[in-house]
N, C-alpha and C positions, 0 to 999 in steps of 0.2 A: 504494500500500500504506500510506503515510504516513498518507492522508486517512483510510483507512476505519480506521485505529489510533487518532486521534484523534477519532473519529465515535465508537465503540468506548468509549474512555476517557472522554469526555463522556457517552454513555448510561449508563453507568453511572455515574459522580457522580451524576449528575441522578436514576438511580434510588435510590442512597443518600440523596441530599438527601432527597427524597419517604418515602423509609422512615422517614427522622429525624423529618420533620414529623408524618406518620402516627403514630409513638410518641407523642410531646409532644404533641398531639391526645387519644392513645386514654386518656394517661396526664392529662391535663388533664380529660376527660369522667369518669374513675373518680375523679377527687377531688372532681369536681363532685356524681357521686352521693353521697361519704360525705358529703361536707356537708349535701346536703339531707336523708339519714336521721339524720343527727346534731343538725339544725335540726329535727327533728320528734322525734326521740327523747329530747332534752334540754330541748325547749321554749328556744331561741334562737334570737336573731335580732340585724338589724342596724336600727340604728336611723339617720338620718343628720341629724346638724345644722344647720338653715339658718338658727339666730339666734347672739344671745351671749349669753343669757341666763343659760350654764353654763359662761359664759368668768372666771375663765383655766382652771378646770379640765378644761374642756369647750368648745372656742373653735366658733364658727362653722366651718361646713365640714368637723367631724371626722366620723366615723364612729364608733358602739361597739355594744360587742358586749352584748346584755340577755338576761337568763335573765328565764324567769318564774317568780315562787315563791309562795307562799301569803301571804298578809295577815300571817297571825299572825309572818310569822318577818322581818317590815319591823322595822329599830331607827332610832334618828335617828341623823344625819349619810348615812343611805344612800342615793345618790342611786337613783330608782325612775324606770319612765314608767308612767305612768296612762293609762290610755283613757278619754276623754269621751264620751258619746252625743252628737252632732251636731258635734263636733269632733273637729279632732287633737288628737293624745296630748301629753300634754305628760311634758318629762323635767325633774323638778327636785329638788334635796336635801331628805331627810325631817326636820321642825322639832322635830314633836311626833306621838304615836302614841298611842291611845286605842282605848279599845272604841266599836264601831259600836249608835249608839242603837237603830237599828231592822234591824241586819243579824243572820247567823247568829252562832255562838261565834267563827269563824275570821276574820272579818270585822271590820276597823278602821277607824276616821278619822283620816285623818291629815292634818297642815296639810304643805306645801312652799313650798318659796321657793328660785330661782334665784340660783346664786351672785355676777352680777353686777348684780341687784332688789337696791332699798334698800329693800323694802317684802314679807312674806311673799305668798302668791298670794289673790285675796282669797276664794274661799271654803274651807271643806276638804275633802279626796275622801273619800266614801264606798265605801271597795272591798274586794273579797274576791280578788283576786290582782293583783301587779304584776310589772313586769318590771324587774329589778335589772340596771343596769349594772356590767358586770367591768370592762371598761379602755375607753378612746377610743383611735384612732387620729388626728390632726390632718391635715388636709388633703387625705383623701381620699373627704370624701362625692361630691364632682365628679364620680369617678372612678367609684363606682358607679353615680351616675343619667346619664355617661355611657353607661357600659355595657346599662344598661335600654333607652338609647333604640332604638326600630325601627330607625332604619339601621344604627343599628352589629350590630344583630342580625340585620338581614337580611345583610350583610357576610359575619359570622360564617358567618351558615349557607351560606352562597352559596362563600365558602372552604373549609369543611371538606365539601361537597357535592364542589366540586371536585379536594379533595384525595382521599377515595377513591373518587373516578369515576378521578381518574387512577391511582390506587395499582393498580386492579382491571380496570385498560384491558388489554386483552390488548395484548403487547411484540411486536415487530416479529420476524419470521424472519430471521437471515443468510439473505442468497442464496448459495448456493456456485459457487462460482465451476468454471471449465470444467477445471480441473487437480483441483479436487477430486472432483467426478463420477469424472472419469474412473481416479483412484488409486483409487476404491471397488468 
């Protein structure tokens, strides 16, 4: 009787554990949604750093978070990234801001230079929207292109596959025993 009390009592932890996970899963995936309609709704994103070129205020390896906004509403001192055609973006603090020679009305030039260049960038960007950085986080770009990589996302899926294959697994029947039968 002992055994099948404690058989009992471990099915269920085990079924509670599994509930726990299942929540913290369902409630992990629902933040994950508002994030991406709030990364699309708001036009942000992350950006993630692998130089120093925006050290110390921006060290290698931080992560931050950039809105994109209109040309016209860049001032100096704001740190922006830019999009290049045939290259990456680069993210560096605004020097100087001007009207674009040959762009629309919304459209600026503006020169940058990285906070730890002893020298501005050498030419100037011709654009009509950048993405404004709000804050950095340090040390955790690692952490997201961890995250990105295939295994760890095959992982991912391969656990929460398993977690409601088991949440949804049909549970075992007590057997009843031959005194029970027979009181019924």
């Amino acid at each position: 009787m002992r055994s099948e009390t404690r058989a009992r009592t471990r099915a269920r932890g085990l079924a509670r554990a599994g509930d726990v996970l299942l929540t913290l899963a369902a409630v992990a995936g629902a933040v994950c949604i508002v994030l991406a309609i709030a990364t699309v709704a708001f036009d942000v994103r992350v950006t993630l750093f692998s130089t120093g070129s925006m050290s110390p205020t921006i060290p290698a390896g931080a992560a931050a978070v950039a809105r994109g906004i209109p040309a016209d509403e860049i001032e100096v001192g704001d740190v922006v990234t830019v999009e290049r055609p045939g290259q990456l973006p680069i993210t560096h603090r605004v020097t100087s801001v001007g009207p674009s020679p040959g762009g629309s009305a919304e459209a600026r030039l503006i020169t940058m230079r990285g906070d730890a260049n002893a020298v501005p960038d050498p030419f100037p960007y011709d654009v009509e929207r950048v993405r404004l950085v709000l804050f950095a986080v340090p040390g955790v770009a690692p952490l997201f292109a961890a995250a990105g990589a295939p295994p760890v996302m095959a992982a991912v899926t391969i656990a929460a596959t398993a977690l409601v294959v088991a949440m949804f697994w049909p549970r075992r029947r007590r057997r009843r025993t031959a005194a029970a039968e027979g009181a019924g």
